[in-house]
C-alpha positions as CSV (number, residue, x, y, z in Angstrom):
1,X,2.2,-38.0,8.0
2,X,-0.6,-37.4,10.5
3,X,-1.6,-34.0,9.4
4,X,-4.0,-32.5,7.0
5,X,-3.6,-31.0,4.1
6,X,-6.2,-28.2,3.0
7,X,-7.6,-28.9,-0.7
8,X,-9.1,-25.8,-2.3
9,X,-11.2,-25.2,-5.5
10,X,-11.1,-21.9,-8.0
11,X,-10.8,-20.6,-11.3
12,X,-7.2,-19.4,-12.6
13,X,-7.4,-15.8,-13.1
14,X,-3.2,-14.9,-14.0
15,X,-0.5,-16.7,-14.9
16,X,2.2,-15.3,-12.9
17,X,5.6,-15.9,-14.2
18,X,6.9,-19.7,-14.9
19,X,5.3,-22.7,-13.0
20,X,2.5,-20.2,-11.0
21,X,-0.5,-19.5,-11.2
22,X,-3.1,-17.1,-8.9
23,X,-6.3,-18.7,-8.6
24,X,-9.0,-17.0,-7.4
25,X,-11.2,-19.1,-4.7
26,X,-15.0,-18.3,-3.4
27,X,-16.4,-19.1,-0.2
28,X,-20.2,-18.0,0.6
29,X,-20.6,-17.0,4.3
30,X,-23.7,-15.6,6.3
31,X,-23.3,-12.6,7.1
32,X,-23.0,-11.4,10.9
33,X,-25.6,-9.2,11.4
34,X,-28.3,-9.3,8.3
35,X,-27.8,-12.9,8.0
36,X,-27.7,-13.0,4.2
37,X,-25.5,-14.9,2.2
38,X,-22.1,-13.0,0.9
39,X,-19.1,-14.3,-1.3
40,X,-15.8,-13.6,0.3
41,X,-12.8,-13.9,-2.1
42,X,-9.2,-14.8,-1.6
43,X,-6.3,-15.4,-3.9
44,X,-3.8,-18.2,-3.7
45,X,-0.4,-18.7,-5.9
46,X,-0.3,-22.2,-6.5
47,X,2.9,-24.2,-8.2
48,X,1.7,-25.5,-11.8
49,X,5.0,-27.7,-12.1
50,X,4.3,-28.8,-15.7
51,X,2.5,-25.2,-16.5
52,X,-0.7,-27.2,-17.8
53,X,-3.5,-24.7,-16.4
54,X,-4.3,-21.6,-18.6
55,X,-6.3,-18.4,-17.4
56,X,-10.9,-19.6,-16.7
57,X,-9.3,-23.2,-15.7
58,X,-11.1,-24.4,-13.0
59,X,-8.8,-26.3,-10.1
60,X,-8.3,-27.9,-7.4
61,X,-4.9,-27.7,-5.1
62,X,-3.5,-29.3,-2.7
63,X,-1.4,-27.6,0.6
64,X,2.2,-28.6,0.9
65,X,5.4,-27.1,2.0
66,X,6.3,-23.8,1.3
67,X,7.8,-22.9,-2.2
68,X,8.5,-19.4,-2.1
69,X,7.2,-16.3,0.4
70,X,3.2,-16.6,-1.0
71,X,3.4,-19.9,-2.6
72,X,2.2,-23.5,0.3
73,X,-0.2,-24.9,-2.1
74,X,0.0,-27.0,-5.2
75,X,-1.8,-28.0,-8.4
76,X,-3.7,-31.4,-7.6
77,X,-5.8,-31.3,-11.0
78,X,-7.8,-29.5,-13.5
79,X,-11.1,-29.9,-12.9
80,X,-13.0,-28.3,-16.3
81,X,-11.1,-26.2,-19.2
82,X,-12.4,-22.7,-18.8
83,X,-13.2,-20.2,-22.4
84,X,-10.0,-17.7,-21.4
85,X,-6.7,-17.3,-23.6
């Protein structure tokens, strides 16, 4: 298949029902007009199939099809254990 798939990083911050998670994922961007540095946030449900990740995980997912309305990506790996419940 010739097209690509976004991968993104962040930490788990809810586990939302069976087989999700919401992970919360930081990009750093220069701001427009004072041209400083901010962090812009957005949150992604991903599908934990074999519900392995727990809340301060840090991960990676993968795009894919769509699962449910707000679900396209999926969990690729665990990258570090975080200190959470």
């Amino acid at each position: 298949m010739a097209s690509h798939k976004r991968i993104i990083q962040g930490t788990v911050i809810k586990k939302a029902g069976d087989k999700t998670a919401t992970v919360l994922v930081e990009r750093r961007v220069m701001h427009p007009r004072y041209h400083k540095t901010v962090k812009r946030f957005k949150k992604y449900l991903i599908h934990d199939e074999k519900n392995a990740t727990k809340v301060g995980d840090v991960v990676t997912a993968i795009e894919c099809r769509p699962i449910s309305k707000t679900k396209s990506f999926r969990l690729k790996e665990i990258v570090s254990s975080g200190v959470g419940s």
